[in-house]
mmCIF file of the N, C-alpha and C atoms, coordinates in Angstrom:
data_MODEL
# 
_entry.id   MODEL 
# 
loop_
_atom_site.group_PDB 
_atom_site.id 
_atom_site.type_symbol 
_atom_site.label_atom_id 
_atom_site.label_alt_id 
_atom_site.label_comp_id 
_atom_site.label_asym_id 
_atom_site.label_entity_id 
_atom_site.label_seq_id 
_atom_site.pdbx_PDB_ins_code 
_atom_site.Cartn_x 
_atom_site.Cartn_y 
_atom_site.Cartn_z 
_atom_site.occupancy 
_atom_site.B_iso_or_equiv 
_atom_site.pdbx_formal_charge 
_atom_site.auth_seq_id 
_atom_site.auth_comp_id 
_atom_site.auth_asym_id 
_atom_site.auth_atom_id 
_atom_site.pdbx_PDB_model_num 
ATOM 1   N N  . UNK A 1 1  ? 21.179  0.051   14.857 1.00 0.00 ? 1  UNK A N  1 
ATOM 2   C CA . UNK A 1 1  ? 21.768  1.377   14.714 1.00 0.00 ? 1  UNK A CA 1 
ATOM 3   C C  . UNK A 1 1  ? 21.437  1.903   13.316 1.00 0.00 ? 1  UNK A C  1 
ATOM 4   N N  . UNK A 1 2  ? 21.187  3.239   13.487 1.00 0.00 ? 2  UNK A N  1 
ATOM 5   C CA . UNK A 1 2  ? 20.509  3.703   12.187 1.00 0.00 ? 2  UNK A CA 1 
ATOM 6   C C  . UNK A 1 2  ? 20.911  5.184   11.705 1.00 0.00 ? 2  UNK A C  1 
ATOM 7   N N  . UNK A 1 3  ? 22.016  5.004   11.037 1.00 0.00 ? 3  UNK A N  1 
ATOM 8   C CA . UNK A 1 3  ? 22.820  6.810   11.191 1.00 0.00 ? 3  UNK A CA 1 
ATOM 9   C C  . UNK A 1 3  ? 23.333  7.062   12.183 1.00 0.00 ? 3  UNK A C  1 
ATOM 10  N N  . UNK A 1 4  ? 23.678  6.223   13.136 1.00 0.00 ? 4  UNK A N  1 
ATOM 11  C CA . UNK A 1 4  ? 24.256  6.581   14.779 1.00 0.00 ? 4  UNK A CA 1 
ATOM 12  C C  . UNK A 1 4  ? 22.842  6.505   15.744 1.00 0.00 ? 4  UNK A C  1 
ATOM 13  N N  . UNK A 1 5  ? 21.781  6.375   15.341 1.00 0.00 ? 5  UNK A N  1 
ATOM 14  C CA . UNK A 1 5  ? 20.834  6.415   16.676 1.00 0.00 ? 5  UNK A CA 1 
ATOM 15  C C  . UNK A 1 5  ? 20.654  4.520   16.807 1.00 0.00 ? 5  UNK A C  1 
ATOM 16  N N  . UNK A 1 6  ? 20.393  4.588   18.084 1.00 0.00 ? 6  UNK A N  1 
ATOM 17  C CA . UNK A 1 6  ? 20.324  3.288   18.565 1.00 0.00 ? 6  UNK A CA 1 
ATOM 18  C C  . UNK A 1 6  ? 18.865  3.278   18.655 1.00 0.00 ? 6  UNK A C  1 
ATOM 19  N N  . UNK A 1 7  ? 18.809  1.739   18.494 1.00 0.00 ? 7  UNK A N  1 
ATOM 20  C CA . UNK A 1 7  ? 17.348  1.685   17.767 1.00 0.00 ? 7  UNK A CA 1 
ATOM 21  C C  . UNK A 1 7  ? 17.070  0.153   18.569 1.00 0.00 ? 7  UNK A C  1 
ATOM 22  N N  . UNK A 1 8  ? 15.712  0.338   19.327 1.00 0.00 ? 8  UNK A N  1 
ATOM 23  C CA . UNK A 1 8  ? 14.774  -0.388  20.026 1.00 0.00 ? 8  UNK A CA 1 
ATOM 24  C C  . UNK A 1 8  ? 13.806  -0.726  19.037 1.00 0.00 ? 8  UNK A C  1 
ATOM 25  N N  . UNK A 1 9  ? 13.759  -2.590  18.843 1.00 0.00 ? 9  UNK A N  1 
ATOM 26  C CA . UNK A 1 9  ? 12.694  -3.144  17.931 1.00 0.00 ? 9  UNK A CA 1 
ATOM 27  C C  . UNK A 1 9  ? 11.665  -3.858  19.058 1.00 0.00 ? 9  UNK A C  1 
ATOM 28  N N  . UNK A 1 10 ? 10.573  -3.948  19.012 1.00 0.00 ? 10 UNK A N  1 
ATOM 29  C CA . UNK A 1 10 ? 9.896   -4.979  19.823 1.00 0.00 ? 10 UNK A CA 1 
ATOM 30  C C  . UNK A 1 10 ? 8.407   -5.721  18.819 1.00 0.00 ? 10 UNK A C  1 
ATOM 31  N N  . UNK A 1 11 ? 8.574   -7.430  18.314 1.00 0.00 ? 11 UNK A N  1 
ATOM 32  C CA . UNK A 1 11 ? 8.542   -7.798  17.793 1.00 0.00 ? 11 UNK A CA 1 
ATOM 33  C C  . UNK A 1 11 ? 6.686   -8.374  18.395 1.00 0.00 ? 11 UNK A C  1 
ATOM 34  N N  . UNK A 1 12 ? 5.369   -8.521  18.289 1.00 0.00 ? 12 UNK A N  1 
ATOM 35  C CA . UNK A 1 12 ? 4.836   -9.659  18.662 1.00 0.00 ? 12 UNK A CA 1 
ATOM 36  C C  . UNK A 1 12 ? 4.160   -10.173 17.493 1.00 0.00 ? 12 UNK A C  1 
ATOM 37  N N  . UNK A 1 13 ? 4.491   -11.345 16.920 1.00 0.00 ? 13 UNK A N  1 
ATOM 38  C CA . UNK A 1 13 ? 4.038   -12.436 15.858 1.00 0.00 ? 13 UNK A CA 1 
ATOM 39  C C  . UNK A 1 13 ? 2.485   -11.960 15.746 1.00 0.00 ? 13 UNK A C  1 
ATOM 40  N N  . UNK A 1 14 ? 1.510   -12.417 17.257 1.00 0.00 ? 14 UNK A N  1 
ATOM 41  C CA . UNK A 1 14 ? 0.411   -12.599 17.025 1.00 0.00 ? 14 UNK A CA 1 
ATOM 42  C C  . UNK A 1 14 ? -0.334  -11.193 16.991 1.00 0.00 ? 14 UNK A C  1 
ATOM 43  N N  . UNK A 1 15 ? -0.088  -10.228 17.426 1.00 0.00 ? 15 UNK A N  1 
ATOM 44  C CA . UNK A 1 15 ? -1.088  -9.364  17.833 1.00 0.00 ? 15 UNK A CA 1 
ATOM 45  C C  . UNK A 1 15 ? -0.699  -8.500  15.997 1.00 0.00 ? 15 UNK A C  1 
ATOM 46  N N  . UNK A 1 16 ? -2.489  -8.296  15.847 1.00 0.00 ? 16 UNK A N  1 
ATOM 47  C CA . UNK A 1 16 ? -2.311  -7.897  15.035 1.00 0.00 ? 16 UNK A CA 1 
ATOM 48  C C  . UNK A 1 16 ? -3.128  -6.434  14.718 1.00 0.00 ? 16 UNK A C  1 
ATOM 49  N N  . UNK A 1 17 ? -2.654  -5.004  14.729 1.00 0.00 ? 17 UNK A N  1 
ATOM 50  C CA . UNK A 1 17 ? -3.730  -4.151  15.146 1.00 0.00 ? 17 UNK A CA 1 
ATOM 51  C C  . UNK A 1 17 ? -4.444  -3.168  13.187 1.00 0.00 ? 17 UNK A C  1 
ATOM 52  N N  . UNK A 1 18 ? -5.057  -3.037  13.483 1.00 0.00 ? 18 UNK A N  1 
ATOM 53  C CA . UNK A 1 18 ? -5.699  -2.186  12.522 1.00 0.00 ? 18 UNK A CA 1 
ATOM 54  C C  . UNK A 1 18 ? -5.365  -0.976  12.100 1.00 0.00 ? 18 UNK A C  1 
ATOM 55  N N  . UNK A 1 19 ? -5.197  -0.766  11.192 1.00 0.00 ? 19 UNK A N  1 
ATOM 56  C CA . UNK A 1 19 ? -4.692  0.650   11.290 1.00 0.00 ? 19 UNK A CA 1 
ATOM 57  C C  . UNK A 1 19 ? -5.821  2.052   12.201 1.00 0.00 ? 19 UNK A C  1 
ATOM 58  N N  . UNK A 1 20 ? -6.812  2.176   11.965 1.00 0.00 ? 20 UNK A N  1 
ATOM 59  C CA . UNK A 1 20 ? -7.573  2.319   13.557 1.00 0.00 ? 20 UNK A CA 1 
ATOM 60  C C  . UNK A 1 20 ? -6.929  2.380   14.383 1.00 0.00 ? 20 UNK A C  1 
ATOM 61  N N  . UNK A 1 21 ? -6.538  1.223   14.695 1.00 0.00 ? 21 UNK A N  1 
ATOM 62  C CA . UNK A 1 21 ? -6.016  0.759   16.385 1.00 0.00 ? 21 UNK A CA 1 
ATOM 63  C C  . UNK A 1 21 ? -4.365  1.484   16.527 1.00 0.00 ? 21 UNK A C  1 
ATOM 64  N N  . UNK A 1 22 ? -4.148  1.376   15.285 1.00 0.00 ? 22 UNK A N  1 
ATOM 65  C CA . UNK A 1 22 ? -2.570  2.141   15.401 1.00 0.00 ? 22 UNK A CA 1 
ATOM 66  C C  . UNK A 1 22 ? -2.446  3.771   15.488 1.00 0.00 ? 22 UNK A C  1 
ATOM 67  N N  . UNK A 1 23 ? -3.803  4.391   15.069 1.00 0.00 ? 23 UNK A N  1 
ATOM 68  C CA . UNK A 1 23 ? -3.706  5.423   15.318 1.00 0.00 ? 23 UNK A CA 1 
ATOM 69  C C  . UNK A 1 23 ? -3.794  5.878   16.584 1.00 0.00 ? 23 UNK A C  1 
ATOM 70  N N  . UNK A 1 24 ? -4.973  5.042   17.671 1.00 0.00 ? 24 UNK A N  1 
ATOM 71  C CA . UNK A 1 24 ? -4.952  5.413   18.798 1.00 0.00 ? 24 UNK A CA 1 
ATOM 72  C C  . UNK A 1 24 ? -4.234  5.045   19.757 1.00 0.00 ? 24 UNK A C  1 
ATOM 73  N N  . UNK A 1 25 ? -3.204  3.778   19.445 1.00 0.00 ? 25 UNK A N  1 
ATOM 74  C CA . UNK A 1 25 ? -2.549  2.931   20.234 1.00 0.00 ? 25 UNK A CA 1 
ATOM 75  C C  . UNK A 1 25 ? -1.976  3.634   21.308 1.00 0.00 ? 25 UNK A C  1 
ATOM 76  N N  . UNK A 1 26 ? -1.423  5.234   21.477 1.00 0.00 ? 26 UNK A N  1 
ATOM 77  C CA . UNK A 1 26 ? -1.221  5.899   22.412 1.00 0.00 ? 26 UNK A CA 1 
ATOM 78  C C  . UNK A 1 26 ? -1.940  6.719   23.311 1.00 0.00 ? 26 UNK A C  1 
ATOM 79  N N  . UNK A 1 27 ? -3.326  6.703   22.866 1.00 0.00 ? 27 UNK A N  1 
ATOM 80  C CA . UNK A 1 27 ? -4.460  7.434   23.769 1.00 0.00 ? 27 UNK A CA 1 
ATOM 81  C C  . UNK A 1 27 ? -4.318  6.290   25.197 1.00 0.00 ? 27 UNK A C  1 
ATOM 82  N N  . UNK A 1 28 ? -4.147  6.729   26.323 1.00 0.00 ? 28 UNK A N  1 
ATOM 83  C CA . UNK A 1 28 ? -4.721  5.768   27.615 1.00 0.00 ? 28 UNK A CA 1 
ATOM 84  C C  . UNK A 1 28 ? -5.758  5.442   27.739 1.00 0.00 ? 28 UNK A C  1 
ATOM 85  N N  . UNK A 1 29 ? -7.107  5.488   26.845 1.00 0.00 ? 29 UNK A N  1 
ATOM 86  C CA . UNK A 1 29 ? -7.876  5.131   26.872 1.00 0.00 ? 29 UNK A CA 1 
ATOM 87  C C  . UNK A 1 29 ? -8.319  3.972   26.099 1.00 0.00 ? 29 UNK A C  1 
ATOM 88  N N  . UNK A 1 30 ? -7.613  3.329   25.190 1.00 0.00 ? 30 UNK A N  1 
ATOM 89  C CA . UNK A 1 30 ? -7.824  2.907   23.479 1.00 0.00 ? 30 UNK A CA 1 
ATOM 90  C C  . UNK A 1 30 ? -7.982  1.135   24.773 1.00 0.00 ? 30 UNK A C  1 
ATOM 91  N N  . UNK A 1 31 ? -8.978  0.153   24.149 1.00 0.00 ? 31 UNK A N  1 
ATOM 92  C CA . UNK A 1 31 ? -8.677  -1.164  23.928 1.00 0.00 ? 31 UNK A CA 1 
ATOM 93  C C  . UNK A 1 31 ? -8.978  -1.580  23.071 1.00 0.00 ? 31 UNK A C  1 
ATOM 94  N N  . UNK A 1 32 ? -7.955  -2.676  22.437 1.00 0.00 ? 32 UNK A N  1 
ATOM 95  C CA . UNK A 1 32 ? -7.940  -3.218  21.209 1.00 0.00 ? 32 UNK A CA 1 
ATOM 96  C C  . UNK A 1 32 ? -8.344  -4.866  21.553 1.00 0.00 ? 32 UNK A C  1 
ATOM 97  N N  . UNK A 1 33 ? -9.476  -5.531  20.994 1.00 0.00 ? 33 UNK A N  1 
ATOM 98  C CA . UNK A 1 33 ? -9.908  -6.655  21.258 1.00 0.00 ? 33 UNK A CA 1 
ATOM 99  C C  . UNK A 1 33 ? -9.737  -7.537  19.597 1.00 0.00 ? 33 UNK A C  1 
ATOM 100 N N  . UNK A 1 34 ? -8.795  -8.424  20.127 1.00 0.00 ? 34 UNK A N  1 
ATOM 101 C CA . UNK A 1 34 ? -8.732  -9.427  18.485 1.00 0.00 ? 34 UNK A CA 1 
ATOM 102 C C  . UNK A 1 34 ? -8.779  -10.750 19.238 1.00 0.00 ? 34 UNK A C  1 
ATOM 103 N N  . UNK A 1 35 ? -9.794  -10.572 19.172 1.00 0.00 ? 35 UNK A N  1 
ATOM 104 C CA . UNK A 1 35 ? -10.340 -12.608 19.874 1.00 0.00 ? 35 UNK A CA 1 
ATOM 105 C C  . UNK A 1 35 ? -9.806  -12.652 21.304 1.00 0.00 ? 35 UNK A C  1 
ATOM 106 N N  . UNK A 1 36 ? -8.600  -11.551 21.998 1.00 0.00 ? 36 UNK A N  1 
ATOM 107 C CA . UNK A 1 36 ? -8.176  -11.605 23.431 1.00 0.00 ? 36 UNK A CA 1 
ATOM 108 C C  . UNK A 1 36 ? -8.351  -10.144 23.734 1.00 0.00 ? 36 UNK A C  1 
ATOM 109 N N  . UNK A 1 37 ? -8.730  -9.706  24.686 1.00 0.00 ? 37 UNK A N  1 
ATOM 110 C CA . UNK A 1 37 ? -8.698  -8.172  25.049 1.00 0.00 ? 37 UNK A CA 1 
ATOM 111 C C  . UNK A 1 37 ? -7.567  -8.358  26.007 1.00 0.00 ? 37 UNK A C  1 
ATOM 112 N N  . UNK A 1 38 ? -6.829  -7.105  25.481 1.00 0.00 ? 38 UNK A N  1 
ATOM 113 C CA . UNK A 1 38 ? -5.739  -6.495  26.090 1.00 0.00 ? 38 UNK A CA 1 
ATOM 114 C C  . UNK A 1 38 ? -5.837  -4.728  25.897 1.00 0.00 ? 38 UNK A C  1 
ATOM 115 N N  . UNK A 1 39 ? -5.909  -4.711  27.131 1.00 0.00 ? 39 UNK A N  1 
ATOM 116 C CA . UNK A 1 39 ? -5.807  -3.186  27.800 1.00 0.00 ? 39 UNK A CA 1 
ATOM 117 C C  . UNK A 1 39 ? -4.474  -2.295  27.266 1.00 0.00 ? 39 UNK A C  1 
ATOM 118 N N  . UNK A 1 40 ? -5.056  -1.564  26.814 1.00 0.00 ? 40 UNK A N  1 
ATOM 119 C CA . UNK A 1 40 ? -3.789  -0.787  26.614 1.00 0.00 ? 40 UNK A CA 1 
ATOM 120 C C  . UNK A 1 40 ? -3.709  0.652   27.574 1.00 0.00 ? 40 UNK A C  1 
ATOM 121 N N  . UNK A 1 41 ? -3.384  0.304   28.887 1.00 0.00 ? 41 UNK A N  1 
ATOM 122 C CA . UNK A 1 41 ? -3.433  1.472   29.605 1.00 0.00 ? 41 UNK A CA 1 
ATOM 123 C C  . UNK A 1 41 ? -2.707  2.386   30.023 1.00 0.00 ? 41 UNK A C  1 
ATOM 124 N N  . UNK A 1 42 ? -2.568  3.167   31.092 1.00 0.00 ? 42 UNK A N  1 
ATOM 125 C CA . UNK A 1 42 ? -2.249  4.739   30.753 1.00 0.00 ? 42 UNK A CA 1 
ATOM 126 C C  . UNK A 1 42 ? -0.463  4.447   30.566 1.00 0.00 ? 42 UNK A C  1 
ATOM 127 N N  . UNK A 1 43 ? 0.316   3.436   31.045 1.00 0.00 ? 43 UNK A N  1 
ATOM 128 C CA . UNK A 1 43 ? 1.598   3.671   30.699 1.00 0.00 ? 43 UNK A CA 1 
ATOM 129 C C  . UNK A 1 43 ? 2.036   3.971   29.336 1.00 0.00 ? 43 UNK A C  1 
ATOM 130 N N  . UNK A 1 44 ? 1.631   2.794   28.735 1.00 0.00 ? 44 UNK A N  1 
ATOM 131 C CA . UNK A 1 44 ? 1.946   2.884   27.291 1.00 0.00 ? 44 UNK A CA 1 
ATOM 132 C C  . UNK A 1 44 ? 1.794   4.340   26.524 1.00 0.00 ? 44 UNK A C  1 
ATOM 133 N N  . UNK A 1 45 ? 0.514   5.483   26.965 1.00 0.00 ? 45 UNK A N  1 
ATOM 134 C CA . UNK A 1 45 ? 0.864   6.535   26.283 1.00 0.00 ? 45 UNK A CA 1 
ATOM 135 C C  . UNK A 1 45 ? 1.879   7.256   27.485 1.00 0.00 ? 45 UNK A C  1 
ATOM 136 N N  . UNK A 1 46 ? 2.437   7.186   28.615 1.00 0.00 ? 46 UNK A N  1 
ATOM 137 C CA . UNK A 1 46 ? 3.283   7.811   29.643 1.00 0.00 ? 46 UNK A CA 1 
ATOM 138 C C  . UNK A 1 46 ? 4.944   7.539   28.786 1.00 0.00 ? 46 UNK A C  1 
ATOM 139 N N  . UNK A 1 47 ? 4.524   6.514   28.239 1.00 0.00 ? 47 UNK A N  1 
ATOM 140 C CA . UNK A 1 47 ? 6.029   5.675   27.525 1.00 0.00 ? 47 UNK A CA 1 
ATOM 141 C C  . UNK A 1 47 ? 6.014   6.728   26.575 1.00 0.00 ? 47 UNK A C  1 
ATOM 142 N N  . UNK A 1 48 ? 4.913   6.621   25.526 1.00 0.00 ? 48 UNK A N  1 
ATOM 143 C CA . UNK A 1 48 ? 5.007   7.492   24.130 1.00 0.00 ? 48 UNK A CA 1 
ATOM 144 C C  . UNK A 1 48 ? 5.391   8.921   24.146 1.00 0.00 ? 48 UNK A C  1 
ATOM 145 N N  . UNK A 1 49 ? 5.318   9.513   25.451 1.00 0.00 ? 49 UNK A N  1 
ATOM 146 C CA . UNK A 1 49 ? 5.288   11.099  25.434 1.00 0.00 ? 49 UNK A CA 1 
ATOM 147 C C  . UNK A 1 49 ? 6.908   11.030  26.082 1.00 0.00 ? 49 UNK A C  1 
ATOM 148 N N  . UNK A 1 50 ? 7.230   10.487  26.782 1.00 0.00 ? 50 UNK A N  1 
ATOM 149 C CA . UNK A 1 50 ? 8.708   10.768  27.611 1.00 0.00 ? 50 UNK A CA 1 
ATOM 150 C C  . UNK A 1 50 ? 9.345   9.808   26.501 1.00 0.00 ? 50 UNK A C  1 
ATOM 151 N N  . UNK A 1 51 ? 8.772   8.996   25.428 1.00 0.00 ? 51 UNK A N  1 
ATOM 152 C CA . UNK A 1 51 ? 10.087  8.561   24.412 1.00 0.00 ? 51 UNK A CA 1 
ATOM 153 C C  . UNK A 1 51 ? 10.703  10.303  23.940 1.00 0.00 ? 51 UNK A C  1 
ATOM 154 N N  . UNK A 1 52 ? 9.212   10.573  23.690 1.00 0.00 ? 52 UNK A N  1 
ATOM 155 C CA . UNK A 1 52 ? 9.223   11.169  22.396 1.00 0.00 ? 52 UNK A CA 1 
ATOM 156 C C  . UNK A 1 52 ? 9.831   12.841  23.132 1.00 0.00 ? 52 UNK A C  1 
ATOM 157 N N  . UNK A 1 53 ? 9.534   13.512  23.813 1.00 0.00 ? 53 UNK A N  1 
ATOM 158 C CA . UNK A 1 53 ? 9.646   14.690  24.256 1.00 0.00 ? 53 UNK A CA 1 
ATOM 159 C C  . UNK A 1 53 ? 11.699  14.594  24.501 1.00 0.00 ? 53 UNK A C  1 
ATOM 160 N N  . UNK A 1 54 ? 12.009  13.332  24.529 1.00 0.00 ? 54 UNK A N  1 
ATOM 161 C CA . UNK A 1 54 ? 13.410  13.244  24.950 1.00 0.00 ? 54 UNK A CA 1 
ATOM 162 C C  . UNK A 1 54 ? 14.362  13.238  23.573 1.00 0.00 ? 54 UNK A C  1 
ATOM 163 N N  . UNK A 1 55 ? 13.483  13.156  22.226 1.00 0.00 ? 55 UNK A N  1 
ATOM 164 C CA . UNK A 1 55 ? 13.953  12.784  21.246 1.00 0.00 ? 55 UNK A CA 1 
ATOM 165 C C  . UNK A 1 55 ? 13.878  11.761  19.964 1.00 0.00 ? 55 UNK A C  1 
ATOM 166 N N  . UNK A 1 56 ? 13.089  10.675  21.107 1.00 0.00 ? 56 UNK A N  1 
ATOM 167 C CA . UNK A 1 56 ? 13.412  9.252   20.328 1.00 0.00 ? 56 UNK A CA 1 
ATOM 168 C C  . UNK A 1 56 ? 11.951  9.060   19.586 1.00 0.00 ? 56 UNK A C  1 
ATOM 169 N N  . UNK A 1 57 ? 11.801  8.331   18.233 1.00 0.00 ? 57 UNK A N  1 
ATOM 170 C CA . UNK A 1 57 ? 10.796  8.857   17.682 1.00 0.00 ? 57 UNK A CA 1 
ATOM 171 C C  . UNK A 1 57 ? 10.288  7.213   17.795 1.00 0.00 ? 57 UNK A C  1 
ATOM 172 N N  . UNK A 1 58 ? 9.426   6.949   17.701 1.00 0.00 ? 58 UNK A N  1 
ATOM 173 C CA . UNK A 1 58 ? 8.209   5.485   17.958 1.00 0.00 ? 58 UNK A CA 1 
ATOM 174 C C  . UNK A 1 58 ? 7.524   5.226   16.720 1.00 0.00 ? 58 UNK A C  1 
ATOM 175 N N  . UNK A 1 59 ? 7.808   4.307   15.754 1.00 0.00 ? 59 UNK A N  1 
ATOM 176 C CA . UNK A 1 59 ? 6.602   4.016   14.903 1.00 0.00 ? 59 UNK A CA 1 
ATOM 177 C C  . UNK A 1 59 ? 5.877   2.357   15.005 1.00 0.00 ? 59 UNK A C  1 
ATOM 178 N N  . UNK A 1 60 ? 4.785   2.499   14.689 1.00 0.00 ? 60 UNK A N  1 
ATOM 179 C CA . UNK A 1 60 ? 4.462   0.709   14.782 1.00 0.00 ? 60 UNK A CA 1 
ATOM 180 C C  . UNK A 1 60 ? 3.824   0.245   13.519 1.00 0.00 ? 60 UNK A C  1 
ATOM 181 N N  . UNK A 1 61 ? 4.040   -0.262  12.963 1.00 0.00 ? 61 UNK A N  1 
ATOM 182 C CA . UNK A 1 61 ? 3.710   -1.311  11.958 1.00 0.00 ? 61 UNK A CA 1 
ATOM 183 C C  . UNK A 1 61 ? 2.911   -2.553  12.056 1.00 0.00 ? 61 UNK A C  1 
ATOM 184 N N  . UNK A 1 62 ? 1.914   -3.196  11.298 1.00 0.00 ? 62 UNK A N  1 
ATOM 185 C CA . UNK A 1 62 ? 1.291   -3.940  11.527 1.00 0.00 ? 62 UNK A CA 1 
ATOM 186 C C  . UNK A 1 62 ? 1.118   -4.453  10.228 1.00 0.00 ? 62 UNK A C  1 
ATOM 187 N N  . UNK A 1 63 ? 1.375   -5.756  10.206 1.00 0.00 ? 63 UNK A N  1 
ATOM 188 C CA . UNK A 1 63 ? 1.203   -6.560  8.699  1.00 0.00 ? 63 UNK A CA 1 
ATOM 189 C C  . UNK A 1 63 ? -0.114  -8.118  8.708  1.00 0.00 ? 63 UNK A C  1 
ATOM 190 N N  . UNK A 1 64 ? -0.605  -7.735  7.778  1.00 0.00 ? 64 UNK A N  1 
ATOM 191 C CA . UNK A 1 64 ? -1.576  -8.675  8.010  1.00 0.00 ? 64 UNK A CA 1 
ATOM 192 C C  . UNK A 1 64 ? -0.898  -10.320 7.995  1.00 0.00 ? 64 UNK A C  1 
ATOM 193 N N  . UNK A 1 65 ? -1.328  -11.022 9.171  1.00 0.00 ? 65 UNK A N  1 
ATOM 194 C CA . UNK A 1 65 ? -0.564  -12.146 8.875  1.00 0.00 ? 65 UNK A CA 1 
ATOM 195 C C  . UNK A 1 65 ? 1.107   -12.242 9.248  1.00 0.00 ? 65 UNK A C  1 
ATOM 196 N N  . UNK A 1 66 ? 0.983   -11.370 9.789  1.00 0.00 ? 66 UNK A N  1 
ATOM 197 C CA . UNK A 1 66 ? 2.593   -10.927 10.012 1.00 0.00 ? 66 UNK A CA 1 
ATOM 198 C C  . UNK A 1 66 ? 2.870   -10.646 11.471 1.00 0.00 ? 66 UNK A C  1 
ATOM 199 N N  . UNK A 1 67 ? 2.000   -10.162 12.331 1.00 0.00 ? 67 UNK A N  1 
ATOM 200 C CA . UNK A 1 67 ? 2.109   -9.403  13.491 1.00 0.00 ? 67 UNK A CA 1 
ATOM 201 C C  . UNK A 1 67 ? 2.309   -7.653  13.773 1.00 0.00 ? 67 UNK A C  1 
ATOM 202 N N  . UNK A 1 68 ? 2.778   -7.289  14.431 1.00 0.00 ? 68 UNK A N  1 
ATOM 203 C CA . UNK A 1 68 ? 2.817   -5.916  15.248 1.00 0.00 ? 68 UNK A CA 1 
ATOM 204 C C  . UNK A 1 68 ? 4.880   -5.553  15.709 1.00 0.00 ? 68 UNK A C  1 
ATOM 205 N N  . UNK A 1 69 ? 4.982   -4.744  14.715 1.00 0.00 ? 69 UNK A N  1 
ATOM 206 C CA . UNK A 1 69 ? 6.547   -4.378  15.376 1.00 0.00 ? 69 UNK A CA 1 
ATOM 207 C C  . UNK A 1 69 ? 6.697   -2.757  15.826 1.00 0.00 ? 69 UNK A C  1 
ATOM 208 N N  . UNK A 1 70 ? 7.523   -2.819  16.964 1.00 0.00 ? 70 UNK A N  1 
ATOM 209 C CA . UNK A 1 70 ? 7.384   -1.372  17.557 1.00 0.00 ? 70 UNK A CA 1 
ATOM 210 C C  . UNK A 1 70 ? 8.688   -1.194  17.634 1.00 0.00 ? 70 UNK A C  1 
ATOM 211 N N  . UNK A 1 71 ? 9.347   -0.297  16.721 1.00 0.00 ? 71 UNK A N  1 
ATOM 212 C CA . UNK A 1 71 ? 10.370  0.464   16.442 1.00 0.00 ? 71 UNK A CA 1 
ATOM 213 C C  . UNK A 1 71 ? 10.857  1.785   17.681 1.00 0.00 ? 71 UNK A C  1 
ATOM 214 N N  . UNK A 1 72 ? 11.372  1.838   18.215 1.00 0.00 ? 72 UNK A N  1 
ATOM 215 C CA . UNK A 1 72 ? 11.804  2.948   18.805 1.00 0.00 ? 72 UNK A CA 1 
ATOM 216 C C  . UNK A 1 72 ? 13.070  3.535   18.316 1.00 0.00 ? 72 UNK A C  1 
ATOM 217 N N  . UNK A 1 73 ? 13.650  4.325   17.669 1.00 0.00 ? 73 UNK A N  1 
ATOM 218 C CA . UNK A 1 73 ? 14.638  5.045   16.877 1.00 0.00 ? 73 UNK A CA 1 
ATOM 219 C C  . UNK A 1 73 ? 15.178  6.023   18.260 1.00 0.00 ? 73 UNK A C  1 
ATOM 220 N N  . UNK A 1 74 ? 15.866  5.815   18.998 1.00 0.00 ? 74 UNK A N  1 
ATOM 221 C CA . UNK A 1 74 ? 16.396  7.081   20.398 1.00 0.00 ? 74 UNK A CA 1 
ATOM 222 C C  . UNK A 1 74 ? 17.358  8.071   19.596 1.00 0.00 ? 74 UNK A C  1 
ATOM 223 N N  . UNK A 1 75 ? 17.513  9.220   20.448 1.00 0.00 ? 75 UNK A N  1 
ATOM 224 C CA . UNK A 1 75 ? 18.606  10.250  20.141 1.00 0.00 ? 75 UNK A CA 1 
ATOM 225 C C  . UNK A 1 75 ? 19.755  9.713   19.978 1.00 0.00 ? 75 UNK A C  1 
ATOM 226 N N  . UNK A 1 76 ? 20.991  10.340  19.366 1.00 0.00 ? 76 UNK A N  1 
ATOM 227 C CA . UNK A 1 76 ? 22.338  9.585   18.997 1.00 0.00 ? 76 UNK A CA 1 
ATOM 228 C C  . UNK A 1 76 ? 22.918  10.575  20.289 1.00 0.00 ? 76 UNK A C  1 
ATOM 229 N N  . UNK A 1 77 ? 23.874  9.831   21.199 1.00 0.00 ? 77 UNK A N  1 
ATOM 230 C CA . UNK A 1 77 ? 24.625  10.468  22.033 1.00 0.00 ? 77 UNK A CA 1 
ATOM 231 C C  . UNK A 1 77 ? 25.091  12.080  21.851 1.00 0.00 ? 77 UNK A C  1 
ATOM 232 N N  . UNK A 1 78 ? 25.085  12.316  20.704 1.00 0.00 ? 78 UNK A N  1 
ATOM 233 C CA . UNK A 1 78 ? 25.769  13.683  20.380 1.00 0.00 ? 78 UNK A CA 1 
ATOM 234 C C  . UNK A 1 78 ? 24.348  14.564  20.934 1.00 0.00 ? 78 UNK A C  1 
ATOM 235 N N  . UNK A 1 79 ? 23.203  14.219  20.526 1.00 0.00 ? 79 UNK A N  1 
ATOM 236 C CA . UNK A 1 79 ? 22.091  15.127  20.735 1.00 0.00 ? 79 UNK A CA 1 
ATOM 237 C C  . UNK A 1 79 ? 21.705  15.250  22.024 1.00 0.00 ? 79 UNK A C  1 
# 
């Protein structure tokens, strides 16, 4: 909780993206290959537009050596 908005973390250790890769991470088209290819397909930007058009704002972070965290910040009930 963050000022009253409820707040979605999603954590993965290994994946680690580029800043590149973080810019496009919501195009349905983007794959990101780090020694495993994983598809990043059309949901994930279907997710990003109905977070976001509803309110809730998405950032992702990526630390070298660190992994990939995906923050979702939602509207506070009042909004």
């Amino acid at each position: 909780d963050r000022g009253g908005h409820p707040v979605v973390v999603l954590d993965d250790r290994e994946l680690q993206l580029s800043p590149e890769a973080r810019l496009r991470l919501f195009d349905p088209r983007v794959e990101v290959d780090q020694g495993r290819t994983m598809r990043l397909d059309i949901s994930l930007a279907l997710a990003h537009q109905l977070l976001s058009r509803n309110g809730a704002r998405v950032t992702v972070e990526s630390d070298e050596g660190g992994g990939t965290r995906c923050s979702i910040m939602l509207p506070s009930a009042e909004a």
